[in-house]
C-alpha positions in Angstrom: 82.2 30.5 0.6 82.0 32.4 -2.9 82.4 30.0 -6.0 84.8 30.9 -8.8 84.3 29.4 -11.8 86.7 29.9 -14.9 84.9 31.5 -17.8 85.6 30.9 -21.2 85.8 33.5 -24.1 83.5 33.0 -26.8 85.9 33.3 -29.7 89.0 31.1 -30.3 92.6 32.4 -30.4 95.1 30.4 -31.7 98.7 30.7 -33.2 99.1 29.8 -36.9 102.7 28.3 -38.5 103.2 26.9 -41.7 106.1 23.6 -41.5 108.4 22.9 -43.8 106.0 20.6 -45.4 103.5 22.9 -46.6 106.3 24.8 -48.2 107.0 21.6 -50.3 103.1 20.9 -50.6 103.0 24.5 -51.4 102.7 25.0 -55.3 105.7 26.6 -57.1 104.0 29.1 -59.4 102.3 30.6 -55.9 105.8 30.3 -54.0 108.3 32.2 -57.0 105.2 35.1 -57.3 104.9 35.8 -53.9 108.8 35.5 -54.0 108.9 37.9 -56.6 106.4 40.7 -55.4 108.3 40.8 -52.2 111.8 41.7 -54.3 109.4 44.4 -55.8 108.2 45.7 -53.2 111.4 46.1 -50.9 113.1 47.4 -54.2 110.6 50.3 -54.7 110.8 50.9 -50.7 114.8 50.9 -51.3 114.6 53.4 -53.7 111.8 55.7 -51.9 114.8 56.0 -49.0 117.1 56.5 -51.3 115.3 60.0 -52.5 114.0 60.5 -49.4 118.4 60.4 -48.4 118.3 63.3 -51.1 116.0 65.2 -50.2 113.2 64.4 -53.3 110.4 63.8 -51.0 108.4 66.1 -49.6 107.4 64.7 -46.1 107.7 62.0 -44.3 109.0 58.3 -46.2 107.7 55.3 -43.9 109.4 52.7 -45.2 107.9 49.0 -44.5 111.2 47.2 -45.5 111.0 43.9 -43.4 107.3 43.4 -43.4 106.5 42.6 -46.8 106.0 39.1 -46.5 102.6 40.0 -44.2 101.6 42.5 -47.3 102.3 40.1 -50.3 100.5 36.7 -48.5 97.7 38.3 -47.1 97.0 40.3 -50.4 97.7 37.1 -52.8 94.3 35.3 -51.7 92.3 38.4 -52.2 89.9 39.5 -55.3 89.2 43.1 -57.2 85.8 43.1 -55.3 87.9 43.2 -51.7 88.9 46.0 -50.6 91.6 47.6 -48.2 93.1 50.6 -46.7 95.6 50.7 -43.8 97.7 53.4 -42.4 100.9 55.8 -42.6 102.9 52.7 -43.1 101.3 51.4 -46.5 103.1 51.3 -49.6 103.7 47.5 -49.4 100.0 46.5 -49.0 99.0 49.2 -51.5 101.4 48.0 -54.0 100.6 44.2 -52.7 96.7 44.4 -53.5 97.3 46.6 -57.1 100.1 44.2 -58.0 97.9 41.2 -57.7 95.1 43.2 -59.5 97.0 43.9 -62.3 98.5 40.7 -62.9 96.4 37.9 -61.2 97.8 35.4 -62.7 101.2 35.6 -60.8 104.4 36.7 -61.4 107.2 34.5 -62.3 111.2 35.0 -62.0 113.2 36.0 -64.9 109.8 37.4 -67.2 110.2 40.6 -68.3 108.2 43.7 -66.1 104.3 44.0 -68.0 103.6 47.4 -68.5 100.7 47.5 -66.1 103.5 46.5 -63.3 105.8 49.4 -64.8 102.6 51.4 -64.4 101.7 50.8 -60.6 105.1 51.1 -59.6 105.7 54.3 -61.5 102.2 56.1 -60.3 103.1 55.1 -56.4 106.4 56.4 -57.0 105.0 59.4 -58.2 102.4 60.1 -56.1 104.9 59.1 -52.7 106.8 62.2 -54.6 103.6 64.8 -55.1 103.6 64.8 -58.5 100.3 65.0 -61.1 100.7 61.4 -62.4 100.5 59.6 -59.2 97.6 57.8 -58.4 96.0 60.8 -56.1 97.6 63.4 -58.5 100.2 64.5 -55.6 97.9 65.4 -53.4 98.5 62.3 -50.9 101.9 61.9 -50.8 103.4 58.8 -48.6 100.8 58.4 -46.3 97.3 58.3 -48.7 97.3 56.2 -51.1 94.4 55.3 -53.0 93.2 53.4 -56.3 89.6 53.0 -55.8 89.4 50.3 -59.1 91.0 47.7 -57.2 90.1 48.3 -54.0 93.0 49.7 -52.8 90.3 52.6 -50.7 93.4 54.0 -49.2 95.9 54.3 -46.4 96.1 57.1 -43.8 98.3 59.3 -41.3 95.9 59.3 -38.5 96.7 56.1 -36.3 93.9 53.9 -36.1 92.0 56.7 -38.3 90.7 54.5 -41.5 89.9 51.3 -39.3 85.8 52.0 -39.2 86.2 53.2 -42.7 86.9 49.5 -43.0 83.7 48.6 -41.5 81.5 50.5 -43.8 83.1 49.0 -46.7 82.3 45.7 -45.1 78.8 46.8 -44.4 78.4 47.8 -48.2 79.4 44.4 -48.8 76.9 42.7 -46.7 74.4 45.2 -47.9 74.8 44.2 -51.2 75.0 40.8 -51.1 78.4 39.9 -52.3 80.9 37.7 -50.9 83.6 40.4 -50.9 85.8 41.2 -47.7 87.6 44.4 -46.1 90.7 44.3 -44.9 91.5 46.9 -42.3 95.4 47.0 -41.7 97.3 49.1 -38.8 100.0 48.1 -36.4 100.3 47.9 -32.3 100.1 51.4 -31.7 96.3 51.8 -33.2 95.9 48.5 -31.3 95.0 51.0 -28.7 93.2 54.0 -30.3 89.5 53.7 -29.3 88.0 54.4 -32.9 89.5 50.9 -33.4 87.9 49.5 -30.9 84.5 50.6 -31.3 85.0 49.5 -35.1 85.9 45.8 -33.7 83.1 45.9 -31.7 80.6 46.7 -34.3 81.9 44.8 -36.9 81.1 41.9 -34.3 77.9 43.0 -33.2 76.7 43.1 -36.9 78.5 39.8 -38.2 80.9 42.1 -40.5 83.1 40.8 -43.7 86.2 42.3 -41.9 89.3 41.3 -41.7 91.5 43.1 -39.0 95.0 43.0 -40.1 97.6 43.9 -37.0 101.2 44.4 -38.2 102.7 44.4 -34.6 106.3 45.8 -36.2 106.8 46.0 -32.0 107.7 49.8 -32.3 104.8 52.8 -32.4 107.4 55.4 -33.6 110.2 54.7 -30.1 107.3 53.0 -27.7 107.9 49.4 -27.6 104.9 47.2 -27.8 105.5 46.0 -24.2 105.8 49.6 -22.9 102.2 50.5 -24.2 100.3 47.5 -23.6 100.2 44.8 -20.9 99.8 41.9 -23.2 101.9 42.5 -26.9 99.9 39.8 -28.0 97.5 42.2 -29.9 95.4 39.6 -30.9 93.8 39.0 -27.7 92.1 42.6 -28.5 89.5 40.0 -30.9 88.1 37.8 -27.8 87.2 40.7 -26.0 84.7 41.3 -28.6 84.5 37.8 -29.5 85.9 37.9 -32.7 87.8 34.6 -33.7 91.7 35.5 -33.6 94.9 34.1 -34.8 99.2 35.1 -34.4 101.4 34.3 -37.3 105.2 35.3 -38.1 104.6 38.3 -40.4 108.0 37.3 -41.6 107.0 34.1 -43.1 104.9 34.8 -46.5 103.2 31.3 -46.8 102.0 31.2 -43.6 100.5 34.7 -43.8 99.1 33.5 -47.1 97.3 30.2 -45.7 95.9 31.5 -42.3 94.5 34.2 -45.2 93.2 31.6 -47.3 91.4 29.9 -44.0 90.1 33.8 -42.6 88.7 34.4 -46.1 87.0 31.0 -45.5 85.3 32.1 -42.6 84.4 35.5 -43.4 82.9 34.7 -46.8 81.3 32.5 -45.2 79.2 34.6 -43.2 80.9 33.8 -39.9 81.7 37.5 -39.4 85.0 39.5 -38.7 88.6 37.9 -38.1 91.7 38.9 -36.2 94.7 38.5 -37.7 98.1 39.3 -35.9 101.0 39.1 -38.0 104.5 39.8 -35.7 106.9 41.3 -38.1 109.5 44.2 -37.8 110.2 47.1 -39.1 114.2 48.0 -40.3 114.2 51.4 -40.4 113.0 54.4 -37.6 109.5 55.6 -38.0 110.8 57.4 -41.1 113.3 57.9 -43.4 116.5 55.6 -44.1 117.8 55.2 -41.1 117.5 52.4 -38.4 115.8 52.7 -35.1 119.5 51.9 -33.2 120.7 55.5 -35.1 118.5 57.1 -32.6 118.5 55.2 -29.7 115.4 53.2 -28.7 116.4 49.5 -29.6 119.9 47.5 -30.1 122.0 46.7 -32.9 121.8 42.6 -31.8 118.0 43.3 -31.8 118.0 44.8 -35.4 120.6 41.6 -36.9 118.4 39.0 -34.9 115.4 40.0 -37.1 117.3 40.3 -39.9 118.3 36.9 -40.0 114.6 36.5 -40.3 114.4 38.4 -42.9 111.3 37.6 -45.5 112.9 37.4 -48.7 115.8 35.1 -47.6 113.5 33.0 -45.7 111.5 32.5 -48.9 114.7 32.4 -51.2 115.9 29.3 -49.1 113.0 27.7 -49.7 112.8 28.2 -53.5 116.8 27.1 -53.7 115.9 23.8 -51.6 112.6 23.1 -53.9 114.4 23.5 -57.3 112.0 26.6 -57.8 115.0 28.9 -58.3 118.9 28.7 -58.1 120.9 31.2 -56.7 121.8 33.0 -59.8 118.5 33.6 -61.0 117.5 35.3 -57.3 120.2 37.3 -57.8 119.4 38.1 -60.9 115.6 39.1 -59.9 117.1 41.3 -57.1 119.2 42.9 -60.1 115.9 43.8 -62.1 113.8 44.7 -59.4 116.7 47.1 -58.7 117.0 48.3 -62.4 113.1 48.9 -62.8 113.6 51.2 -59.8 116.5 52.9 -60.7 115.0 53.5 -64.3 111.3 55.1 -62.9 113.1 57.1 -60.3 115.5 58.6 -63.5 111.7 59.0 -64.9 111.0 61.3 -62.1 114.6 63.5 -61.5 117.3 64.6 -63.7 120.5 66.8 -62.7 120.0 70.0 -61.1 121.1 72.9 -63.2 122.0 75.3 -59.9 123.1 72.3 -57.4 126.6 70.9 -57.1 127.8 67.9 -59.5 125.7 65.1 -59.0 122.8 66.8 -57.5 119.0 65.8 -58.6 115.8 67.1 -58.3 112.3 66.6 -59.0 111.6 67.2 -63.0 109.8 70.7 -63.0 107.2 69.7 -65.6 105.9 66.5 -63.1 104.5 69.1 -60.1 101.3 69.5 -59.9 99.6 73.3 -60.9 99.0 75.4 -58.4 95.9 76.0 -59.9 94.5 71.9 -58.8 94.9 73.3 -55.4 91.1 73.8 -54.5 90.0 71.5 -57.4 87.6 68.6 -56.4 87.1 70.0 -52.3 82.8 69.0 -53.1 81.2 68.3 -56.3 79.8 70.6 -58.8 76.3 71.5 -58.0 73.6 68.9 -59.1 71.2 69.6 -62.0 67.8 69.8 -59.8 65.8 69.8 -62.9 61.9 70.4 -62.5 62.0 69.7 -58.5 63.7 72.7 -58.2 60.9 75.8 -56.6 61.3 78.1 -54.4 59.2 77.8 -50.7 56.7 80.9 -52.0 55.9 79.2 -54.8 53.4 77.1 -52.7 49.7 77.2 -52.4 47.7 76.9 -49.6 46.2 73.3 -51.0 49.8 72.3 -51.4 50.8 72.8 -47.8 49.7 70.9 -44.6 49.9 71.7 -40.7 52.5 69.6 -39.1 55.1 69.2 -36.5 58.8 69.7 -37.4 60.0 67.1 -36.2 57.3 65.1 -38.3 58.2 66.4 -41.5 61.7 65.5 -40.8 60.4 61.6 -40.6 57.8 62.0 -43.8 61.0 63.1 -46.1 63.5 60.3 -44.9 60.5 58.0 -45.7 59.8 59.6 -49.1 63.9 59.3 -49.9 64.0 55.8 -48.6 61.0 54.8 -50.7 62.7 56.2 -54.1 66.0 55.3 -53.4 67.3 51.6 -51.7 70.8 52.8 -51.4 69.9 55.3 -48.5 70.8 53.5 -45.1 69.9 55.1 -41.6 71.9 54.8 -38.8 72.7 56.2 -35.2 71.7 55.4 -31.2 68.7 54.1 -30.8 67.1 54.9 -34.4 65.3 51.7 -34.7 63.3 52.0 -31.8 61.1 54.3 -29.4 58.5 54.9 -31.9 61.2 56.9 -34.0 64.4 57.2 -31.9 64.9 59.6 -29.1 62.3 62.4 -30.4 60.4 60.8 -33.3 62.6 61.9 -36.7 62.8 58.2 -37.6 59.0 57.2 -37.1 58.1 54.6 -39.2 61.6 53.6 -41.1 62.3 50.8 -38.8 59.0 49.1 -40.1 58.6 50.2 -43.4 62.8 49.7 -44.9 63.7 46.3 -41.9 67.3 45.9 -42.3 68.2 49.9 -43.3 67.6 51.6 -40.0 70.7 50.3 -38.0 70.7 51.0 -33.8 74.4 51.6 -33.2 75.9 51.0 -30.0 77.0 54.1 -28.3 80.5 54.5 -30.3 79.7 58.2 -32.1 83.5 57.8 -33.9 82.5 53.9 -35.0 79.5 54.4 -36.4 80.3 58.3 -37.8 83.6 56.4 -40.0 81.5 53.2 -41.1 78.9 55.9 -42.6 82.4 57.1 -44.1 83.4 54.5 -45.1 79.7 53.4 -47.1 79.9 56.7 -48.5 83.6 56.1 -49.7 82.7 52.9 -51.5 79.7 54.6 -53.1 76.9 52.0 -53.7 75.1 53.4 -51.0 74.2 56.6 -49.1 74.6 56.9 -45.0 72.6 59.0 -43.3 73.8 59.2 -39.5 72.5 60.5 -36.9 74.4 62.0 -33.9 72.2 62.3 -30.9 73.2 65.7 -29.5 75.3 68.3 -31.9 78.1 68.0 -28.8 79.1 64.5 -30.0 80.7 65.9 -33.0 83.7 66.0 -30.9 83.9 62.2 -29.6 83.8 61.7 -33.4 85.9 64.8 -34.4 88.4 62.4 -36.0 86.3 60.3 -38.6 83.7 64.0 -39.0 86.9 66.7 -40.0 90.5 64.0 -40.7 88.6 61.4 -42.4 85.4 61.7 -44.2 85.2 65.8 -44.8 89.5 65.4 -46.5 88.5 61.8 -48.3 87.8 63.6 -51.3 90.2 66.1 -52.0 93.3 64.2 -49.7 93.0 61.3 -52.5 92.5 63.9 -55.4 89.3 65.0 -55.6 88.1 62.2 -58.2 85.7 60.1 -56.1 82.2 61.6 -54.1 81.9 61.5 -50.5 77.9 61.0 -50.3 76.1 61.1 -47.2 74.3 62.8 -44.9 75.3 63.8 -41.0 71.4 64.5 -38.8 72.6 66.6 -35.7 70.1 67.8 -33.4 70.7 71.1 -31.1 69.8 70.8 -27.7 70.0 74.4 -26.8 67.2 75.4 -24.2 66.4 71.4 -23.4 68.0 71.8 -19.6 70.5 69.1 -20.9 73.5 71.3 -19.6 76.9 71.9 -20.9 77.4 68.7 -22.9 74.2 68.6 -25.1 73.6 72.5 -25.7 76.4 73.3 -28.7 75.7 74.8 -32.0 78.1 73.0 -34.0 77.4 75.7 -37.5 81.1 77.7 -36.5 82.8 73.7 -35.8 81.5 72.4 -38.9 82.0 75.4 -41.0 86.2 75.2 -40.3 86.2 71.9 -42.4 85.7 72.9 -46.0 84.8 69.3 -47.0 80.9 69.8 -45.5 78.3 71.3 -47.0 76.0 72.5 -43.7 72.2 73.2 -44.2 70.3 75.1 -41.3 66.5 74.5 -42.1 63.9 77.4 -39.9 60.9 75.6 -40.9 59.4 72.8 -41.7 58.9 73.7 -45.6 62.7 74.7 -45.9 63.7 71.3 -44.4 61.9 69.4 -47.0 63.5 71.4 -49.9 67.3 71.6 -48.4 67.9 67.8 -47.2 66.8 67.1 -50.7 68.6 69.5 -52.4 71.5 68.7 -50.1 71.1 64.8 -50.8 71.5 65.6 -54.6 75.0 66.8 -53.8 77.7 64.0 -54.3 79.2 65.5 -50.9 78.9 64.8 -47.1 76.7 67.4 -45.6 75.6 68.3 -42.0 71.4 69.3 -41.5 71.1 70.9 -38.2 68.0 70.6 -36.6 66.9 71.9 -33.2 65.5 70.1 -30.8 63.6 72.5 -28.1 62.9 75.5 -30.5 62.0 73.8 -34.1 61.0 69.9 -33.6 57.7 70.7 -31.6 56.9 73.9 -33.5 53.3 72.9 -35.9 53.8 75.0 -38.9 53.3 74.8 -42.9 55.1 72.0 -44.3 54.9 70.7 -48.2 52.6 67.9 -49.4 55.4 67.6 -52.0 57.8 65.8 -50.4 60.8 65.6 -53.7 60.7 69.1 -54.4 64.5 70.7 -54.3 65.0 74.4 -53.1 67.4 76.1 -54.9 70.8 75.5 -53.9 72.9 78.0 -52.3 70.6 80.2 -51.6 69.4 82.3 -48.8 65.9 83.9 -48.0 65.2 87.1 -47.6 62.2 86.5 -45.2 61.6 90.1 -43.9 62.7 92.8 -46.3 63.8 96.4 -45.0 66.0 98.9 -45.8 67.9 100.1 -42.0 69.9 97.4 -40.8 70.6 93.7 -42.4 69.9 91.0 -39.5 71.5 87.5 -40.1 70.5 84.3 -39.3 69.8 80.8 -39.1 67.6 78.2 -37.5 65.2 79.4 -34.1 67.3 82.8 -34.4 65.9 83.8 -37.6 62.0 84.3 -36.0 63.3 86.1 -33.0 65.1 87.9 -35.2 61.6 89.2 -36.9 60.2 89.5 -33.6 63.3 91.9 -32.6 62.7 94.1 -35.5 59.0 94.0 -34.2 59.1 95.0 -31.2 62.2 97.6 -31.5 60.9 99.7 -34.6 63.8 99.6 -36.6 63.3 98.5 -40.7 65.2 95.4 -40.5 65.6 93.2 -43.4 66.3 89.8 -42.3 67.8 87.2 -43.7 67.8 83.2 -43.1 71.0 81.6 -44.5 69.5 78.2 -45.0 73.5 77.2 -46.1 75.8 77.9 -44.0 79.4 76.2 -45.7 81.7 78.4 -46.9 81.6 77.7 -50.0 77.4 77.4 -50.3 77.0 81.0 -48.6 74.8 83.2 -50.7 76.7 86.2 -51.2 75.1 87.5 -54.0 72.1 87.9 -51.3 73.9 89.5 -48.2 76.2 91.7 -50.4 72.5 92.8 -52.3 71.2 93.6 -48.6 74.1 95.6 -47.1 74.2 97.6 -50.0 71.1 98.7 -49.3 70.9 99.0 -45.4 74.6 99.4 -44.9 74.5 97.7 -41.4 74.8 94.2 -40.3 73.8 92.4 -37.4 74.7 88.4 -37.2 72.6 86.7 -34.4 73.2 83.4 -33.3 72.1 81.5 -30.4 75.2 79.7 -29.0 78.3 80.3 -26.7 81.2 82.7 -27.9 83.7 80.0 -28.1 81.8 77.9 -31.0 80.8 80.8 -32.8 79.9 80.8 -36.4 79.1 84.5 -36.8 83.0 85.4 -35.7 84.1 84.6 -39.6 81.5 85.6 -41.5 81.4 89.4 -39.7 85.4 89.1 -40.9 84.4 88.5 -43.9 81.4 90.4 -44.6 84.2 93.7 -43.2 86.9 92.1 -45.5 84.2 91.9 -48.7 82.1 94.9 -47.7 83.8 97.5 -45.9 82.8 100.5 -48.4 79.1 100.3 -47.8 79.6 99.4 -43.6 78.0 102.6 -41.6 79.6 100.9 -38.3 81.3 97.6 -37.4 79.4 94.9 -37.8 77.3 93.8 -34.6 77.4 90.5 -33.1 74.3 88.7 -30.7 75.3 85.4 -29.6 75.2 83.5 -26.3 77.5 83.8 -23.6 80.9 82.9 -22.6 79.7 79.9 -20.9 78.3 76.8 -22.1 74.5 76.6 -20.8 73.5 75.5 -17.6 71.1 72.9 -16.0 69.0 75.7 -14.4 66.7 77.1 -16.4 67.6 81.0 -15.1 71.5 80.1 -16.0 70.3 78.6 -19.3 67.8 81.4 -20.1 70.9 83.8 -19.5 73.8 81.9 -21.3 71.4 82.1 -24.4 70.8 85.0 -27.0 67.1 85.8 -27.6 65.1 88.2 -28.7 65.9 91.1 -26.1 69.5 90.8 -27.1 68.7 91.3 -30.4 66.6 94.1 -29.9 68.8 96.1 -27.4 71.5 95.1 -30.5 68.9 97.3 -32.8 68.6 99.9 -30.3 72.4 100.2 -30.3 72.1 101.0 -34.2 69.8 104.0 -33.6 71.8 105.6 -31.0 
């Protein structure tokens, strides 16, 4: 007979409750702060519904009245150096962490309101709002908000979206040495998102400082916790990745704040990430200032029965039973939690002159100009200083013979060797003599414990990179295997990391660098054959670099890595890495950025292109006859196209031909012969011509491949077309 033997998980899980006791063992200055930031917070929440009820805000209000006491003792134990971001459903941990930052020392019942604590609650009001003197300058609104200073690193609309932000925060942490934490919090609805789960996983794999914070409020907007999940006990999520988990009442402050104080323990320690599940409940619907029962989805008795746990009475009884405070004085504290309110609001509105009597709105002068509405996208362009050359500027005794794909591995090395902040990552990176075709020979050896082998978790590893470059102490560069996989990590690439910057206000850089490899003519099929360029080029937060040789690479990634922005080098596998051509001895010289090369010059038709396309594009005008003048675009984002070079071209030839290699459907050529009729027209002979690939995705057979493809016959029967 078979033998079954119970197996044990690796981690612990265990419920957490504070007793009566250790409130009376508790100390009273700790007990009337935390008191006090909870009256705060569910104040300010009060009046956000309250403008929300008059239709001041602009959006969505997602109110977390009910669940401070999770925000206020998990964010009292916690330091400047720690940081946190959490989701939709943020303003009490985001006002929890910059309370404490601002006044460390505590807060006590009956003191008058410090002007830094006027300040916080006025900027978050603001911001909530969309006004210019809120923290992200009204650009974030309810749902992202973000004070870098104090590690508040900001909270986010996409469920489960800033968790592996979380990690790289953590990893920046561990990088550097400190005994600082991240503290990830979302609720039971991103308890299921994958990105979520891959971030628990390789927060676990690599011994993280990460705290996983789950506010199971029991509702994802009408969806009940049971409904989505077989076991509502959302901790258990930790042992599956062996990450040691705990449950506490999220309606009990000091109980949140001591399991905090023993977590902190063990992740400073080194012991890796935590779990903590704090059951609480939200009061209102998913938003705005009504409760869930308005609409249906849970009970009236459900609603009273946790509001006779609610937080701030459960704390208040304590304080009255310990002497801290007597009834009057709570009251009292309620009173001037609601004045402060009352009086920032009145800071925000006055009486509007064409509604009816009694009518506010929002005080003209606060919006923001509609000017900031494209400021602080990317950063300004670096000053290259005397790096800066152009790739003719070379002679032959600065040059050597060498593979592509070679080069690629010499200039990582050279930027790792000047500059310790730069951190590799991606599948399989640190090993096979270079990862999976040689661009990373050598780093694994030569910089141990900065070339990181992910597990296979493109959306985990794509938002801790995010995440490092959010915190900004050092520079990610991640590698995605296949160009294809930029949709398994679509999220953290387009949501997250290329809207960080301008979503929180466009102070902060979003450094690093994305390494996606073509697989176009490999025989890898469908799923490992897309040219991302027209994906990539719909977010407007990448900068996208398209190198056609091995010279160009060197000068572009390191013009590209001077940019304070996340950019995407594409780099083809089949056509380019193999290919033994002319590459630089200089390895830190910087082409100029934002420019294309002219690398054939004619005066018939103008031929555009990038990557493999742009020599069978000079083979085309070869073999057909026709005076082409081709051009390599070298940067491909929107806003690093070189006009000033195609405008200069078409002038002169008055036709245009864009080739590109891929499929129809993921075209990049499809805007940019838009724009080029939209910015040109005048000087356009004909309609601009488009080679591309096929409707199809390539095939595994090499005939289907072959024909699913654009090469250089297309291109030349494109020329013919021109002269009739």
């Amino acid at each position: 007979m078979p033998i079954t033997e119970p197996l044990q998980p690796s981690a612990t899980w265990n419920q957490f409750t504070a007793t009566e006791a250790d409130w009376d063992a508790a100390d009273a200055a700790l007990l009337e702060s935390m008191t006090v930031q909870m009256h705060l917070i569910r104040a300010f929440e009060e009046q956000v519904l309250d403008l929300a009820g008059q239709k001041l805000i602009n959006g969505p209000a997602h109110s977390s009245i009910g669940q401070e006491a999770g925000a206020v003792g998990s964010a009292v134990p916690l330091t400047v150096q720690d940081q946190i971001n959490g989701s939709h459903r943020g303003h009490h941990q985001f006002l929890a962490k910059a309370l404490n930052a601002v006044q460390p020392d505590g807060f006590s019942i009956g003191a008058d309101w410090t002007e830094d604590v006027v300040s916080v609650l006025y900027r978050t009001l603001a911001e909530i709002a969309g006004l210019t003197d809120g923290y992200c300058h009204g650009r974030g609104g309810s749902m992202h908000l973000q004070w870098k200073e104090v590690g508040a690193m900001g909270t986010n609309a996409i469920v489960g979206g800033a968790v592996p932000f979380a990690t790289g925060f953590a990893m920046s942490h561990k990088l550097a040495g400190t005994d600082a934490v991240s503290v990830t919090y979302f609720g039971d609805g991103a308890s299921n998102i994958g990105s979520t789960l891959e971030a628990l996983n390789i927060a676990a794999a690599w011994k993280l400082p990460t705290i996983f914070f789950i506010e199971n409020n029991q509702y994802a907007v009408s969806t009940t916790v049971n409904e989505s999940t077989a076991d509502p006990r959302l901790s258990v999520r930790g042992l599956g990745f062996g990450i040691p988990s705990w449950r506490v009442d999220g309606q009990d402050a000091l109980s949140v704040k001591l399991l905090m104080d023993k977590v902190l323990e063990h992740v400073r320690g080194g012991g890796g990430p935590a779990v903590v599940e704090a059951d609480t409940y939200r009061y209102f619907h998913q938003n705005g200032p009504f409760p869930g029962s308005a609409f249906g989805y849970r009970s009236k008795e459900e609603e009273a029965g946790w509001r006779d746990r609610d937080p701030l009475n459960l704390a208040e009884k304590h304080l009255e039973r310990l002497g801290i405070a007597t009834r009057e004085q709570l009251d009292a504290l309620r009173k001037s939690c609601k004045a402060i309110m009352a009086e920032l609001s009145g800071r925000i509105t006055e009486a509007d002159p064409n509604g009816r009597p009694g009518q506010l709105r929002i005080r003209p002068e606060l919006w923001p100009s509609a000017s900031f509405i494209d400021v602080g996208i990317r950063g300004d362009w670096p000053d290259g200083g005397d790096r800066v050359r152009t790739d003719d500027s070379f002679g032959a005794d600065e040059l050597v013979k060498q593979r592509f794909v070679d080069t690629i591995a010499a200039v990582m090395h050279r930027r790792m060797e000047t500059d310790d902040s730069i951190v590799v990552l991606g599948e399989d990176v640190h090993k096979l003599n270079g990862g999976s075709r040689g661009a990373t020979k050598g780093l694994p050896v030569d910089f141990p414990g900065r070339v990181l082998g992910t597990p296979i978790a493109e959306a985990g590893f794509t938002g801790l990179g995010g995440g490092m470059a959010l915190d900004g102490r050092y520079y990610p560069v991640v590698e995605l295997m296949y160009a294809d996989f930029i949709w398994v990590a679509a999220d953290q690439i387009f949501n997250q990391i290329g809207r960080a910057r301008h979503m929180f206000g466009g102070d902060h850089d979003m450094a690093m660098l994305m390494r996606l490899k073509i697989g176009t003519t490999t025989g890898y099929g469908s799923q490992h054959s897309m040219d991302p360029a027209g994906i990539l080029s719909t977010s407007v937060g990448w900068r996208i670099i398209a190198p056609s040789t091995a010279l160009d690479y060197v000068g572009l990634l390191n013009a590209a890595m001077l940019t304070r922005d996340p950019v995407a080098v594409l780099e083809h596998d089949a056509d380019l890495y193999k290919l033994e051509g002319l590459a630089p001895k200089d390895l830190d010289y910087v082409l100029p950025f934002g420019k294309a090369a002219v690398r054939r010059e004619g005066s018939a038709v103008t031929l555009i292109s990038y990557l493999s396309m742009v020599q069978r594009c000079l083979d085309a005008v070869e073999e057909s006859g026709v005076d082409g003048e081709v051009i390599d675009l070298r940067w491909l984002d929107r806003a690093s196209l070189d006009w000033e070079t195609i405008e200069a071209s078409v002038k002169k030839t008055n036709n245009v031909v864009i080739v590109e290699q891929g499929a129809q459907g993921t075209s990049y050529g499809g805007w940019l012969a838009g724009e080029i009729g939209r910015r040109l027209f005048d000087w356009l002979d004909a309609p601009v011509i488009r080679v591309q690939g096929g409707e199809a995705a390539p095939s595994i057979s090499k005939a289907l491949e072959t024909a699913a493809n654009a090469n250089t016959d297309d291109i030349v029967a494109a020329l013919n077309e021109l002269k009739g």
